[in-house]
C-alpha positions as CSV (number, residue, x, y, z in Angstrom):
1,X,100.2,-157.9,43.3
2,X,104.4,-158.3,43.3
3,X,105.9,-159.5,46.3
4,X,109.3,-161.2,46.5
5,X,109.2,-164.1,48.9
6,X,113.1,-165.3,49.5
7,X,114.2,-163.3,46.7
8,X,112.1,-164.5,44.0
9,X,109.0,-162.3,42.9
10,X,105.4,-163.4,42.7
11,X,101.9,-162.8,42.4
12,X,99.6,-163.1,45.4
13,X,96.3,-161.8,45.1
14,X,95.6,-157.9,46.2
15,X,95.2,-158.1,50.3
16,X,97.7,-161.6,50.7
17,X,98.2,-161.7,53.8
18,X,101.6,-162.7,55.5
19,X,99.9,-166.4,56.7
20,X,99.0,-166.9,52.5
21,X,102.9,-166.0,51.9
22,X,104.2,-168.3,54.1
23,X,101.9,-171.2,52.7
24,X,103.4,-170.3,49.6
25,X,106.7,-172.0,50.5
26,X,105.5,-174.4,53.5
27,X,102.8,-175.9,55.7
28,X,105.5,-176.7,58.8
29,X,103.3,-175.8,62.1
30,X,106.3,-174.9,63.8
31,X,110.1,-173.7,63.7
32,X,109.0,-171.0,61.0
33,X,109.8,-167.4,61.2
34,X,109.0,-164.3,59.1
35,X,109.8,-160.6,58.2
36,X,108.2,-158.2,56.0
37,X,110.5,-155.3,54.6
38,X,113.4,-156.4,57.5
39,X,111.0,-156.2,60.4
40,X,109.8,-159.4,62.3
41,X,105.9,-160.1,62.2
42,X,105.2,-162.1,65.4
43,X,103.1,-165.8,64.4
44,X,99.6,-164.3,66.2
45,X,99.6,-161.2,63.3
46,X,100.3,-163.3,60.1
47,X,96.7,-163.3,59.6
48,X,96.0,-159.7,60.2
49,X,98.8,-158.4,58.5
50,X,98.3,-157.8,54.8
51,X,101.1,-157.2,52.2
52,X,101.7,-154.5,49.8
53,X,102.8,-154.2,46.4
54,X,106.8,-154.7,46.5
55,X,106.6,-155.8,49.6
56,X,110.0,-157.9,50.7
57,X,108.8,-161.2,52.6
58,X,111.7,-163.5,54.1
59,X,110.2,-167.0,55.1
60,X,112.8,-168.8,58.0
61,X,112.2,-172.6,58.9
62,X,114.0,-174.0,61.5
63,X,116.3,-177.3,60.1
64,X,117.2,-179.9,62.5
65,X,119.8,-182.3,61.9
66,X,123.7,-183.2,62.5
């Protein structure tokens, strides 16, 4: 299945969920933030909440620094 993660496209297997997205790109804990097709998915749903074929998945991290 297509998905584009931070505006590139890639394959995750039929049924990825939003939590296999995200490990995709990171494995911060914290400070990380997600939408799927423009609408926020709260941290407690990643794992219930499955993707679709051209679904748009945008993957925030909180940066620290001065």
């Amino acid at each position: 299945m297509r998905v584009t993660i931070n505006g590139i496209s890639r394959d995750l297997p039929p049924g990825a969920t939003v939590a296999q997205a995200v490990e995709t790109l990171t494995q911060a804990g914290a400070g990380v933030a997600v939408a799927v097709n423009d609408e926020v998915v709260r941290r407690g749903a990643w794992g219930s909440t499955t993707l679709g074929e051209n679904d748009r998945v945008e993957v925030l991290t909180a940066v620290q620094g001065g």
